[in-house]
LUMMAR-864245 format. One line per field, with one value per residue: x, y, z of N, C-alpha, C in turn; residue in three letters; residue number from 1. Coordinates in steps of 0.2 Angstrom, whole numbers, always signed. Example, Ala and Ser with C-alpha at 12.3 -4.5 7.8 and 13.67 -1.06 7.14 Angstrom:
n_xx	(+66 +64)
n_yy	(-28 -11)
n_zz	(+39 +35)
ca_xx	(+62 +68)
ca_yy	(-22 -5)
ca_zz	(+39 +36)
c_xx	(+66 +64)
c_yy	(-16 +0)
c_zz	(+39 +39)
aa	(Ala Ser)
i	(1 2)
***
This chain:
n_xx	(+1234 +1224 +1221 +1227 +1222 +1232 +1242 +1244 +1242 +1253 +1262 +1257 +1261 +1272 +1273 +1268 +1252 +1239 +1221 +1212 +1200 +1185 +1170 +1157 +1144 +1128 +1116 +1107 +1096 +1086 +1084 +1080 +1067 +1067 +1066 +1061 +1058 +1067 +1079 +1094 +1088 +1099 +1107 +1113 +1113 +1127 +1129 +1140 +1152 +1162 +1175 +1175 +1178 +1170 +1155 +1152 +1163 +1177 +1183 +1195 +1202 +1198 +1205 +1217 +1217 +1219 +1230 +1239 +1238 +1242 +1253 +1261 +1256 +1255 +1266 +1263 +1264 +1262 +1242 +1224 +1211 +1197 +1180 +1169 +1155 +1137 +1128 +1142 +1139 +1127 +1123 +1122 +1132 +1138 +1143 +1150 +1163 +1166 +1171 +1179 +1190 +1194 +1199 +1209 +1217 +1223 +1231 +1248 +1254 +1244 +1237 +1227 +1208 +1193 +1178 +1165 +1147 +1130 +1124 +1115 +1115 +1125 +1131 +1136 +1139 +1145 +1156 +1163 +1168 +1177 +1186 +1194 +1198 +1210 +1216 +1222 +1229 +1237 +1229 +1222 +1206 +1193 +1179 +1168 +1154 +1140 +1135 +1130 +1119 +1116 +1103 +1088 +1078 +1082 +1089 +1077 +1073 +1083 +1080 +1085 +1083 +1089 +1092 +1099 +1102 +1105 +1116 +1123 +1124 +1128 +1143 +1148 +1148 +1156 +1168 +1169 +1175 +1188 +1191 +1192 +1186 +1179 +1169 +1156 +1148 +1137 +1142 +1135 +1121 +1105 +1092 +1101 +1107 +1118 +1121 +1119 +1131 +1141 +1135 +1138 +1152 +1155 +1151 +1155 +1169 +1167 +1165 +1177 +1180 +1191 +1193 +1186 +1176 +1171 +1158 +1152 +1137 +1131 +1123 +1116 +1110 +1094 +1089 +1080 +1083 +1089 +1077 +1069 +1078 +1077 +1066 +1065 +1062 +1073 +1085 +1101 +1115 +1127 +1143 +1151 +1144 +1148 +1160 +1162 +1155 +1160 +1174 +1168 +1165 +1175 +1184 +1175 +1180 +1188 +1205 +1214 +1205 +1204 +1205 +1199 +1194 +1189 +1180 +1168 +1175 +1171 +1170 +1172 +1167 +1154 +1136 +1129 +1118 +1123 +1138 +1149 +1147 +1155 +1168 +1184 +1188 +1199 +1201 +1191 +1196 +1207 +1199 +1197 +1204 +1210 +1203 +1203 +1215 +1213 +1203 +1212 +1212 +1210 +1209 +1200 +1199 +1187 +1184 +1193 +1189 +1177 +1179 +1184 +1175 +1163 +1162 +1177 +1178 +1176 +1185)
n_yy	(+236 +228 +215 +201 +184 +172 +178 +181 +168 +163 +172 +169 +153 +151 +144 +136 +135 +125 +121 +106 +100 +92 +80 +75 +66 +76 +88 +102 +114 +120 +110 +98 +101 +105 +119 +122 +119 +114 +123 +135 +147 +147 +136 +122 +104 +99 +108 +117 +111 +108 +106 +95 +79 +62 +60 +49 +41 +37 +49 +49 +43 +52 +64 +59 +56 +72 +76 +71 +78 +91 +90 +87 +96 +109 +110 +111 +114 +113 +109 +113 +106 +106 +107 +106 +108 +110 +110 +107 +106 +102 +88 +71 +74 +63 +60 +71 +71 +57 +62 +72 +66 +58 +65 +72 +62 +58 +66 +73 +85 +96 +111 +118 +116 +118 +124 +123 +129 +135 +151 +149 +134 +133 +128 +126 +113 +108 +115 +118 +104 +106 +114 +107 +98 +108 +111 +97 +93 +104 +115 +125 +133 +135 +145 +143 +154 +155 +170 +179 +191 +206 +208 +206 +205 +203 +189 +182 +182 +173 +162 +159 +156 +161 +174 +190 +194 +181 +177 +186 +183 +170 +172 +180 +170 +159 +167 +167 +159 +159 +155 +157 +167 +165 +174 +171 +182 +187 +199 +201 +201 +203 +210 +217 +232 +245 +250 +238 +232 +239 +240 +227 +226 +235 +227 +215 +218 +224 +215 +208 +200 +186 +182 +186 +177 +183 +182 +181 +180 +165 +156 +140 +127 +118 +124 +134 +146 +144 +141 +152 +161 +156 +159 +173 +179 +187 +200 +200 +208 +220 +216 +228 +233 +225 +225 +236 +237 +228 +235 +246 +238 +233 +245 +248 +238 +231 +233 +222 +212 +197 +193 +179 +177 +186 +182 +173 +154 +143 +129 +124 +116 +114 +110 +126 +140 +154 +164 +170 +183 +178 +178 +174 +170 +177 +187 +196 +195 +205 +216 +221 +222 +233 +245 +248 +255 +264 +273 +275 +270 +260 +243 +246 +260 +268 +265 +268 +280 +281 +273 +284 +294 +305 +316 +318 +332 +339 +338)
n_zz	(+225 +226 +239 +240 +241 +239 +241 +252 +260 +257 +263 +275 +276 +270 +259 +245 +244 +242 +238 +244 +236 +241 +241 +247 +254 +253 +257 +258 +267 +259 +249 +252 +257 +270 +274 +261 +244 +229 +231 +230 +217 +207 +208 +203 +199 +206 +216 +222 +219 +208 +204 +212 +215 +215 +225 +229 +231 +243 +256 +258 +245 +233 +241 +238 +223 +219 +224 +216 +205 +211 +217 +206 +196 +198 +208 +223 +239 +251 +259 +260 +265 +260 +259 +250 +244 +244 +259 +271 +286 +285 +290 +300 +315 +320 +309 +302 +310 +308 +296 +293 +301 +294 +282 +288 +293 +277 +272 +276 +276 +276 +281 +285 +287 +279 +277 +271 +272 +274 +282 +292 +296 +306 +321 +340 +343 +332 +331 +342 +340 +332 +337 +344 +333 +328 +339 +342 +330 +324 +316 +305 +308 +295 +291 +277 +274 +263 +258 +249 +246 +255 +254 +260 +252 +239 +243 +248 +233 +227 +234 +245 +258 +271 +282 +282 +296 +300 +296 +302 +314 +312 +309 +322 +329 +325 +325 +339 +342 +337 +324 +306 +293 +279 +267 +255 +239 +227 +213 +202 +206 +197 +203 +216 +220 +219 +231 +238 +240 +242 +254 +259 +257 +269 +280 +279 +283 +293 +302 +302 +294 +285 +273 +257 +243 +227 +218 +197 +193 +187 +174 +175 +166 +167 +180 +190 +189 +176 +169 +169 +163 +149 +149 +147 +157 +167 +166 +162 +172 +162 +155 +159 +168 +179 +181 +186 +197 +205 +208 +214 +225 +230 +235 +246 +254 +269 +268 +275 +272 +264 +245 +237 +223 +209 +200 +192 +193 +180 +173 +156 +149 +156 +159 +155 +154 +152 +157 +162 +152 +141 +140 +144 +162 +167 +157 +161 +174 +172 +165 +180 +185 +175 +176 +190 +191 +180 +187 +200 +210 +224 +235 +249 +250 +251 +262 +271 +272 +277 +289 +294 +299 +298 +310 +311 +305 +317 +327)
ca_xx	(+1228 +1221 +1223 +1227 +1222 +1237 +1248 +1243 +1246 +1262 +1265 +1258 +1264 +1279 +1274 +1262 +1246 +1233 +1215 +1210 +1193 +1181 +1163 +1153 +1136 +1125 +1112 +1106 +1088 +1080 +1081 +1076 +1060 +1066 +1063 +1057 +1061 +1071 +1089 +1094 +1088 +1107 +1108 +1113 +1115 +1132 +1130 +1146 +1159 +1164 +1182 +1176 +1176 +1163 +1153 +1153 +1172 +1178 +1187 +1203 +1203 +1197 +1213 +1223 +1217 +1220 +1237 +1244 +1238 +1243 +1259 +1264 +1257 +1257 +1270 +1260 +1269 +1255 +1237 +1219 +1207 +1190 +1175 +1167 +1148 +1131 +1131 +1144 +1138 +1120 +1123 +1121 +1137 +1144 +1146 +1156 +1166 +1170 +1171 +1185 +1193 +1196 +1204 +1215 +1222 +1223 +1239 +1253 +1256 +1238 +1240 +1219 +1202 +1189 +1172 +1159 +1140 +1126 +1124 +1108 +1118 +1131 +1131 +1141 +1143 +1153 +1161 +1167 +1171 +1184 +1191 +1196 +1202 +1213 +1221 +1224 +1229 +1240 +1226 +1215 +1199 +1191 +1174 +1167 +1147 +1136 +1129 +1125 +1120 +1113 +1098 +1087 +1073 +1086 +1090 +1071 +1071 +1086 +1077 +1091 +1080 +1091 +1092 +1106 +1103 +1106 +1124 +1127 +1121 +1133 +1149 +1149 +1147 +1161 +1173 +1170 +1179 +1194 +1190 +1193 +1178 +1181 +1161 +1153 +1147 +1139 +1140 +1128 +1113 +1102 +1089 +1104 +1110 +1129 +1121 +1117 +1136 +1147 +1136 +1140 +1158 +1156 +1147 +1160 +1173 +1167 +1165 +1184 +1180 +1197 +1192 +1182 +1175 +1167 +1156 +1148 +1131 +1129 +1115 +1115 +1104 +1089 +1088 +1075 +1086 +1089 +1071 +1071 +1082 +1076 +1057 +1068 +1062 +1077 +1090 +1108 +1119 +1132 +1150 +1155 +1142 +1149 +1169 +1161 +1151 +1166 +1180 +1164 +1165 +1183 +1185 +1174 +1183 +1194 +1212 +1214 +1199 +1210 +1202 +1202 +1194 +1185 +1176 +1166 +1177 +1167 +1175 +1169 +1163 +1148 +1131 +1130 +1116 +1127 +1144 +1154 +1148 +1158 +1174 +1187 +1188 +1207 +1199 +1186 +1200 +1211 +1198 +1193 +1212 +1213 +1197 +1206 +1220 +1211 +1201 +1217 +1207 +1209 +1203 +1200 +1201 +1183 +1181 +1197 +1187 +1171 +1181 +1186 +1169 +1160 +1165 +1181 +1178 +1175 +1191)
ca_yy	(+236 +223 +209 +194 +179 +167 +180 +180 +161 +161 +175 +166 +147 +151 +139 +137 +132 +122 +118 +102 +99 +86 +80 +74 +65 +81 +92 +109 +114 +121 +106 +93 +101 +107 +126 +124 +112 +115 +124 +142 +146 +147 +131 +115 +95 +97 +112 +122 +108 +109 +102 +89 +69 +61 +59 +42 +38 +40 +54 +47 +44 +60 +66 +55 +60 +78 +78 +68 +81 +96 +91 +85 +97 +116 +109 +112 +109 +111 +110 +116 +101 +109 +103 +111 +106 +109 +112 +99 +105 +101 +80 +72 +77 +58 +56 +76 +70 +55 +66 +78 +63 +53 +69 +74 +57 +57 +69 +75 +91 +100 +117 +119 +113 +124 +119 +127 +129 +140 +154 +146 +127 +135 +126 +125 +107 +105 +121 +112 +98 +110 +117 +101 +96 +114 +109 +93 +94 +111 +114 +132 +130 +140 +142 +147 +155 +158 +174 +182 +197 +208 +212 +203 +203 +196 +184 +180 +180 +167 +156 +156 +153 +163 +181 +193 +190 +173 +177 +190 +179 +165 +174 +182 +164 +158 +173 +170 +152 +161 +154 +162 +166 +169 +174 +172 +187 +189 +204 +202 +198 +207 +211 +221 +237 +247 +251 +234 +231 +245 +238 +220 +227 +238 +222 +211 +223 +227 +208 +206 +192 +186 +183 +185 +175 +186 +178 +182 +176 +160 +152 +135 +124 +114 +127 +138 +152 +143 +142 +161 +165 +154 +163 +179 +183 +190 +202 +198 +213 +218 +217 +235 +236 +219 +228 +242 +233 +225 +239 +248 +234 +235 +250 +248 +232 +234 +229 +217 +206 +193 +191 +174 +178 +192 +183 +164 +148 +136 +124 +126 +108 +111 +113 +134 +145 +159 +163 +177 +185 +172 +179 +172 +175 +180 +194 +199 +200 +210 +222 +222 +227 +240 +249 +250 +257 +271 +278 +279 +266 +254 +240 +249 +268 +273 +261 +269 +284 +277 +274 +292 +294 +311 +319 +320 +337 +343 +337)
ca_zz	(+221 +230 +245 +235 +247 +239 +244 +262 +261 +256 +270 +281 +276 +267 +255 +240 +245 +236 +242 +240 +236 +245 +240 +250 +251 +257 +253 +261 +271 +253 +243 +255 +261 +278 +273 +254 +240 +225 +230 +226 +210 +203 +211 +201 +202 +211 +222 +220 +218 +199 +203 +216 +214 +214 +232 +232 +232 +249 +256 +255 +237 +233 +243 +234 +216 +217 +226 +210 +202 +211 +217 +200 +190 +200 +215 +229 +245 +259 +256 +263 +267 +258 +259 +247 +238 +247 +267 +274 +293 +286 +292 +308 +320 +321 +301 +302 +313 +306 +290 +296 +307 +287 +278 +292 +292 +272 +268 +280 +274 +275 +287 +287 +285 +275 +280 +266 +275 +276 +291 +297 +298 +311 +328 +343 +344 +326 +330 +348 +338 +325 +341 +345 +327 +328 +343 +341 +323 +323 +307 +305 +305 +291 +288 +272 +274 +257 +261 +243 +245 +260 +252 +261 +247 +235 +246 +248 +225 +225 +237 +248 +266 +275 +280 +283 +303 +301 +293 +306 +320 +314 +311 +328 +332 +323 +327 +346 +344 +333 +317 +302 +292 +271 +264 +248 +237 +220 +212 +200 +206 +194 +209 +220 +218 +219 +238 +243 +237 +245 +263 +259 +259 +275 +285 +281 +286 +300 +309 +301 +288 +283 +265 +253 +235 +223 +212 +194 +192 +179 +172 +172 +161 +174 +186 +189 +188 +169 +165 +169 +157 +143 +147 +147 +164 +172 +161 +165 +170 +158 +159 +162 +177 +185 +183 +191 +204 +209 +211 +219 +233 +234 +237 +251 +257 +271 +265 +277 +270 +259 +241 +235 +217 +207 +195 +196 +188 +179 +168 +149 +148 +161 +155 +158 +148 +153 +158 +160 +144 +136 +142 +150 +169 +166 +155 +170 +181 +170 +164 +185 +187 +174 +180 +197 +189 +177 +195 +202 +216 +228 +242 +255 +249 +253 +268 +276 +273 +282 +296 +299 +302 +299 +319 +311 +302 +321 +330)
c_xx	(+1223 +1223 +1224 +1227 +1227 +1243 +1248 +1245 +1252 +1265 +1267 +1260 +1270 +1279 +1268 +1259 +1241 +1227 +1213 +1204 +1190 +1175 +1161 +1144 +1129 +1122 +1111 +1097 +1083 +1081 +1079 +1071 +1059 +1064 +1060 +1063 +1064 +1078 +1088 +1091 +1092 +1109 +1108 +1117 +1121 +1134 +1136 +1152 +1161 +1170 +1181 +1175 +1169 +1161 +1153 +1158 +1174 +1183 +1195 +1207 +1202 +1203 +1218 +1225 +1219 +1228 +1242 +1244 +1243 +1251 +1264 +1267 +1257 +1262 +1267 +1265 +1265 +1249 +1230 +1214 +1199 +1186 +1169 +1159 +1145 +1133 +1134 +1143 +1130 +1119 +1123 +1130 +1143 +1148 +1151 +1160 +1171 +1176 +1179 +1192 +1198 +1201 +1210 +1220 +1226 +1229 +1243 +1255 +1249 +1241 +1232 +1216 +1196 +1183 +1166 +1150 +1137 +1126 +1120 +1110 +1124 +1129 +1138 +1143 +1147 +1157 +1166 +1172 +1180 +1190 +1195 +1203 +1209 +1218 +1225 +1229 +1235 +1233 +1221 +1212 +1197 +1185 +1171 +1157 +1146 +1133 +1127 +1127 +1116 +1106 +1093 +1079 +1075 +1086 +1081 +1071 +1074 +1084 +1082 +1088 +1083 +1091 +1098 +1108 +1106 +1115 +1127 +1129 +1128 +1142 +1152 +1151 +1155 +1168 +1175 +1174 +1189 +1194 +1189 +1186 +1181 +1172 +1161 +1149 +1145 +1136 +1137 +1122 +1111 +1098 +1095 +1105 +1117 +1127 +1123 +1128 +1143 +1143 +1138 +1147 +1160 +1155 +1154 +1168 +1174 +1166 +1173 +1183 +1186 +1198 +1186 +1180 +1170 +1166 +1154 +1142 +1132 +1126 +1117 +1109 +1099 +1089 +1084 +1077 +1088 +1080 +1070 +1073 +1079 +1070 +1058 +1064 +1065 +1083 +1096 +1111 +1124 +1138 +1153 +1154 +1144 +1155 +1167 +1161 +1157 +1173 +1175 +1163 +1171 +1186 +1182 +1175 +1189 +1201 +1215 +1211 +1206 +1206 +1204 +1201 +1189 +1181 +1173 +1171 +1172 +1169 +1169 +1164 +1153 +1141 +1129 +1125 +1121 +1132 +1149 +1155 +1152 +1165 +1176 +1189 +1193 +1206 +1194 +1192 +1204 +1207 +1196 +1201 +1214 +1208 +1201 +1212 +1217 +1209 +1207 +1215 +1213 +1208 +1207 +1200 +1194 +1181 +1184 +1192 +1181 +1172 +1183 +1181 +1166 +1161 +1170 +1183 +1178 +1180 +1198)
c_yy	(+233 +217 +202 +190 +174 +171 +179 +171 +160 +166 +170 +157 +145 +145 +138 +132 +130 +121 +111 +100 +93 +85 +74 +71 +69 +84 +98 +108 +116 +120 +102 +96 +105 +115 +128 +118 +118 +119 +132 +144 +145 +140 +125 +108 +96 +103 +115 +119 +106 +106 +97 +84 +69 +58 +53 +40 +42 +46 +55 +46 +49 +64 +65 +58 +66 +80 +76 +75 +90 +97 +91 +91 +108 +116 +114 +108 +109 +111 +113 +110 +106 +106 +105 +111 +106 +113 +106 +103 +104 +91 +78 +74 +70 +59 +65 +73 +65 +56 +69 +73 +61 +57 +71 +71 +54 +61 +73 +82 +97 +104 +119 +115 +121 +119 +124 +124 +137 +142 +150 +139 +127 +130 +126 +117 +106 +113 +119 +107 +100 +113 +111 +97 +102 +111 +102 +92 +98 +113 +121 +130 +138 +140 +145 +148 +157 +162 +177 +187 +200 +211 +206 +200 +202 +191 +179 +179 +174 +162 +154 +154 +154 +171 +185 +192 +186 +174 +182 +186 +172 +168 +177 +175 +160 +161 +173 +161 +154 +158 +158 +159 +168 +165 +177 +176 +188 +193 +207 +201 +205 +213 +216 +227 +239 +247 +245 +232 +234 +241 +231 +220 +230 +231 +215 +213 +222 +221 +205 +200 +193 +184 +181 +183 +179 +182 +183 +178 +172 +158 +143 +130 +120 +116 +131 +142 +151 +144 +149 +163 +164 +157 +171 +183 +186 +192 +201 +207 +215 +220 +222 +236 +232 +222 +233 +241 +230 +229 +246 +244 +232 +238 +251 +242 +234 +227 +221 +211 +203 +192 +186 +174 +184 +189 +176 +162 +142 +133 +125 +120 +108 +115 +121 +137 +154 +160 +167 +182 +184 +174 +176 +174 +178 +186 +198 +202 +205 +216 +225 +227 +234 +246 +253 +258 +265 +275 +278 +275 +261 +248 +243 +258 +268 +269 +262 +278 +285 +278 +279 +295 +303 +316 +319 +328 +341 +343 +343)
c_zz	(+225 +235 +242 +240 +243 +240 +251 +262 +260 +262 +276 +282 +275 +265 +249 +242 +241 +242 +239 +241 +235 +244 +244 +250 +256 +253 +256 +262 +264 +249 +247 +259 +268 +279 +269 +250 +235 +223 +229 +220 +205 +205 +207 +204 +208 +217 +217 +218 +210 +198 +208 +212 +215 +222 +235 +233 +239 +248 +254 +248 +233 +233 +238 +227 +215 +220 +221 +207 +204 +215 +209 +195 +192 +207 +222 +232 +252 +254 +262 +260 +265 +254 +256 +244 +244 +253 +270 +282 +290 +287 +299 +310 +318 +315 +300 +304 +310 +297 +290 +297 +296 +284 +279 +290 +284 +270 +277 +282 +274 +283 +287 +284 +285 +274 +274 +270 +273 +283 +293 +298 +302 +317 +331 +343 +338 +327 +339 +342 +334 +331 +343 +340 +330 +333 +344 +335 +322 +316 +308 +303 +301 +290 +283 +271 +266 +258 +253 +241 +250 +259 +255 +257 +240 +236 +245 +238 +224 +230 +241 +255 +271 +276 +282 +292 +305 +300 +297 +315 +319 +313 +316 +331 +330 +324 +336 +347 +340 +328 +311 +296 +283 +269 +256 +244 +230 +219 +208 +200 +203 +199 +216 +217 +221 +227 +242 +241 +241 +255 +262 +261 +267 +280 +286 +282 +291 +306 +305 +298 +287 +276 +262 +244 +232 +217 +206 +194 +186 +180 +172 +169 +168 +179 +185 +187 +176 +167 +165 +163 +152 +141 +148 +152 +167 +165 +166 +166 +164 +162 +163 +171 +181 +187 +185 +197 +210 +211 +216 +226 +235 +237 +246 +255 +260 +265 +269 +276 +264 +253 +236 +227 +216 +203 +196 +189 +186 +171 +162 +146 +152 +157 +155 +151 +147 +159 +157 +153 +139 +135 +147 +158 +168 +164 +159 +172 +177 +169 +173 +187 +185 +175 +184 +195 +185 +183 +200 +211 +217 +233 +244 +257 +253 +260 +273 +276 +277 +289 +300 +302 +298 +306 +316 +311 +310 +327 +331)
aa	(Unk Unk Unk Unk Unk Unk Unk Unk Unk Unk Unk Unk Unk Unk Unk Unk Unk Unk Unk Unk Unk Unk Unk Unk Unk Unk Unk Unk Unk Unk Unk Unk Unk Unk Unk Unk Unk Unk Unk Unk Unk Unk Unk Unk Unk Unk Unk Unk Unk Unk Unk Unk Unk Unk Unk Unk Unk Unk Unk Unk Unk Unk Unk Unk Unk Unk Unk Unk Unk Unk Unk Unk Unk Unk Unk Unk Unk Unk Unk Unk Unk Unk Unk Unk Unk Unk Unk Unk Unk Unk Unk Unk Unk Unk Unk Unk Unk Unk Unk Unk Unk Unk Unk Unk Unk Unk Unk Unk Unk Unk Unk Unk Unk Unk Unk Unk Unk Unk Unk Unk Unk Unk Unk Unk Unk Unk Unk Unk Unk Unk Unk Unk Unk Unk Unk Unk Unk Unk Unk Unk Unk Unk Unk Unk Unk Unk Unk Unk Unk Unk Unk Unk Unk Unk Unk Unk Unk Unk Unk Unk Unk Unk Unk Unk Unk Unk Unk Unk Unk Unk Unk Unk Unk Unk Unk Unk Unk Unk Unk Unk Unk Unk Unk Unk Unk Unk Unk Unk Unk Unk Unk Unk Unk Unk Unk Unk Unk Unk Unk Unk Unk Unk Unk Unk Unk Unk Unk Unk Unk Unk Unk Unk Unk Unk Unk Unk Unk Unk Unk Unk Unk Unk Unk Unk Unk Unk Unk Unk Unk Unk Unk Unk Unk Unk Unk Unk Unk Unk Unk Unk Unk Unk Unk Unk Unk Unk Unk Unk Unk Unk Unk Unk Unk Unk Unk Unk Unk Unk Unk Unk Unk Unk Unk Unk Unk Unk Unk Unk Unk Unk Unk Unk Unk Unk Unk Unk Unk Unk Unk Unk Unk Unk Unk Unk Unk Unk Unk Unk Unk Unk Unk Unk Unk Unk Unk Unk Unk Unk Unk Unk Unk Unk Unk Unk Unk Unk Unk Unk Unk Unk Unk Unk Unk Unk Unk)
i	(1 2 3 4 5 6 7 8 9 10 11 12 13 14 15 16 17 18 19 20 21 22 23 24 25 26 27 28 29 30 31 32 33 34 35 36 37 38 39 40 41 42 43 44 45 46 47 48 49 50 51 52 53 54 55 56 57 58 59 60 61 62 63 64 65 66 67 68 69 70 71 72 73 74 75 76 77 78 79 80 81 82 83 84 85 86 87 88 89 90 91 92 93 94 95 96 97 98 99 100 101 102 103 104 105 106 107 108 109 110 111 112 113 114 115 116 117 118 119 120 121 122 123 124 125 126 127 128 129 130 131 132 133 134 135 136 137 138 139 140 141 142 143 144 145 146 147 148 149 150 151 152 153 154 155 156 157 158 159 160 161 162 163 164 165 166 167 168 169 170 171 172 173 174 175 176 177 178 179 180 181 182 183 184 185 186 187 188 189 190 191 192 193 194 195 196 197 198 199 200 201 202 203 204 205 206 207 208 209 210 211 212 213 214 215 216 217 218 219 220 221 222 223 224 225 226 227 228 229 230 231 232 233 234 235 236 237 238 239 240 241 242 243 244 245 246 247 248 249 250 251 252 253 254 255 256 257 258 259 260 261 262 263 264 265 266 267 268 269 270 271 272 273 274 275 276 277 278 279 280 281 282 283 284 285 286 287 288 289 290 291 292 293 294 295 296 297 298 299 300 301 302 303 304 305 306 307 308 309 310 311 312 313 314 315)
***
């Protein structure tokens, strides 16, 4: 039906993997000024990290807190070092360093580091530096880009400050060190369409992403994206078309991409004006499953068809 990325982990670790999630004290280029002030418009106080500690508590305790929990309570036996809220390559170079250097030394049994950034906060020097980690370490480096959506006059709505360029320009960049690249997608931005959807799946195909998160759009409260709503500037999609949107970019998603989820998780406690049409993502993913299932579909049907090309019919 689909590429389930915690199967591939267990392929490839022969053990149940857990991510453990790291907060950090960082920001990104379009809230501090350097491109534009105020963040994404979906963008609130904590950036994306909704199951991280608190940024102030160092890394190692961080660590600590969440292995109680995730040996205890789901028996994790390896983990994934993830660094998750804001752009953590958006800091000077030493304080990464000492960053990565802290978490490595933090649990025994991690089998990678998963580096959450923007395309445009790519460099060679912390991408040197992970090479280093990698080889010293035994540890895969992972890097997880925010791209969106390839619309680059969406991209310009959510204020995101970068362009599809920039995310093409850095995962060549990434891919030419061997590092495994899993990019961000949500598939209801209001402003895309099923086209900009079916190419977001061909583009990251076609540069071998090794996995992808697919988001829904939510509102949170104190964001612009929230005053929007409240001033009924912006209609939300509905559900049907999101479980469409989303077996529409499967289909065109090679098989090989590994898909870490289909639907966004956001704890029920956070302040949210809107949130999966007030369904649980459990039922997302299953009406997404049984969708697949009625069209007789799958990841990668029309994308294996892509690849035969048109010149076929003349062979």
């Amino acid at each position: 039906m689909y590429t389930k990325f915690s199967t591939k982990l267990k392929e490839k670790y022969s053990s149940k993997v857990y991510k453990i999630p790291i907060s950090i004290d960082t920001t990104c280029p379009v809230r501090d000024g350097s491109i534009s002030k105020g963040g994404c418009i979906f963008c609130g106080e904590k950036g994306a990290g909704y199951e991280n500690g608190d940024c102030k508590e160092s890394i190692t305790k961080q660590i600590n807190d969440n292995l109680d929990i995730f040996v205890n309570k789901y028996k994790a036996e390896k983990f994934i070092l993830y660094f998750q809220n804001f752009t953590n390559t958006y800091i000077k170079l030493s304080t990464f360093k000492n960053n990565i250097i802290e978490a490595v030394n933090a649990v025994d049994n991690a089998v990678a580091i998963s580096i959450s950034t923007r395309p445009d906060c790519i460099d060679s020097d912390y991408l040197d530096f992970l090479k280093e980690v990698e080889n010293k370490y035994h540890l895969d480096i992972i890097i997880e880009l925010g791209l969106q959506s390839v619309n680059n006059e969406t991209l310009k709505k959510l204020n995101r400050g970068h362009t599809l360029a920039d995310y093409l320009k850095a995962a060549l960049l990434i891919k030419s060190y061997d590092f495994e690249i899993c990019t961000h997608i949500i598939a209801s931005i209001p402003y895309d369409r099923d086209e900009d959807l079916v190419e977001a799946a061909k583009i990251l195909s076609i540069l071998n992403t090794n996995s992808v998160k697919i988001h829904s759009l939510y509102i949170e409260k104190n964001t612009i994206l929230g005053k929007m709503y409240e001033e009924g500037k912006i209609e939300m999609l509905k559900l049907d078309d999101f479980v469409r949107r989303v077996v529409l970019f499967l289909e065109n998603l090679s098989e090989e991409v590994a898909v870490e989820r289909l639907v966004s998780r956001v704890p029920k406690e956070e302040d949210v004006l809107f949130l999966n049409w007030d369904r649980s993502h459990w039922v997302i993913q299953d009406m997404i499953i049984d969708e697949m299932k009625k069209q007789n579909t799958y990841q990668g049907k029309k994308y294996n068809e892509y690849q035969k090309g048109l010149l076929d019919k003349f062979k």
